[in-house]
Each structure stands twice: as C-alpha cells, then as structure tokens.
C-alpha angles and dihedrals in degrees: 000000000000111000108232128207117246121181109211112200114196118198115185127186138185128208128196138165120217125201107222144154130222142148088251134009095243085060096048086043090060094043092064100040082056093060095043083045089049095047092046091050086053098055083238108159098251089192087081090068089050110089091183128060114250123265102240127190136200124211121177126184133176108272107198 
C-alpha cells in the first residue's frame, strides 16, 4: 500500500474573560491587550492566565 502525504493544520485557541474598569470599553480593551502583548514580549508562559483548557481544532487536507 502506497503511503500518502497529509498536512495537519492545529489551531488552538484560548479563551478567557477579565474583569476590568475603565471610562469606555475601547480604553479597558486596550488595557488588557496591553497585558496579553506585554506577557507575550517577555516569553512568559501565557498559558498560566488562562483557567480553561484551549479549544483546539484539526484540519487535514491532502498534501500532494
């Protein structure tokens, strides 16, 4: 039987709700993409603000 090439794409994602007050939600929105931006500049392991496990989907195709 012939072996045959698959590509297998993973796409996790992480999902998260933050408590936070502002004077508008577009302030408070960039508050917090500023902590998740900062985290991620430093290497910290941003799986350690996350209390769920991430949603993760496969997706395979045919790879000739």
């Amino acid at each position: 039987m012939k072996r045959k090439k698959y590509k297998v794409t993973v796409k996790v994602t992480y999902v998260t709700t933050m408590d936070h007050e502002q004077t508008s939600m577009e302030k408070a929105k960039n508050d917090v993409k500023r902590v998740i931006e900062n985290y991620l500049k430093d290497g910290t392991d941003i799986r350690n603000i996350f209390d769920k496990p991430p949603h993760t989907i496969y997706k395979v195709e045919k790879y000739d």
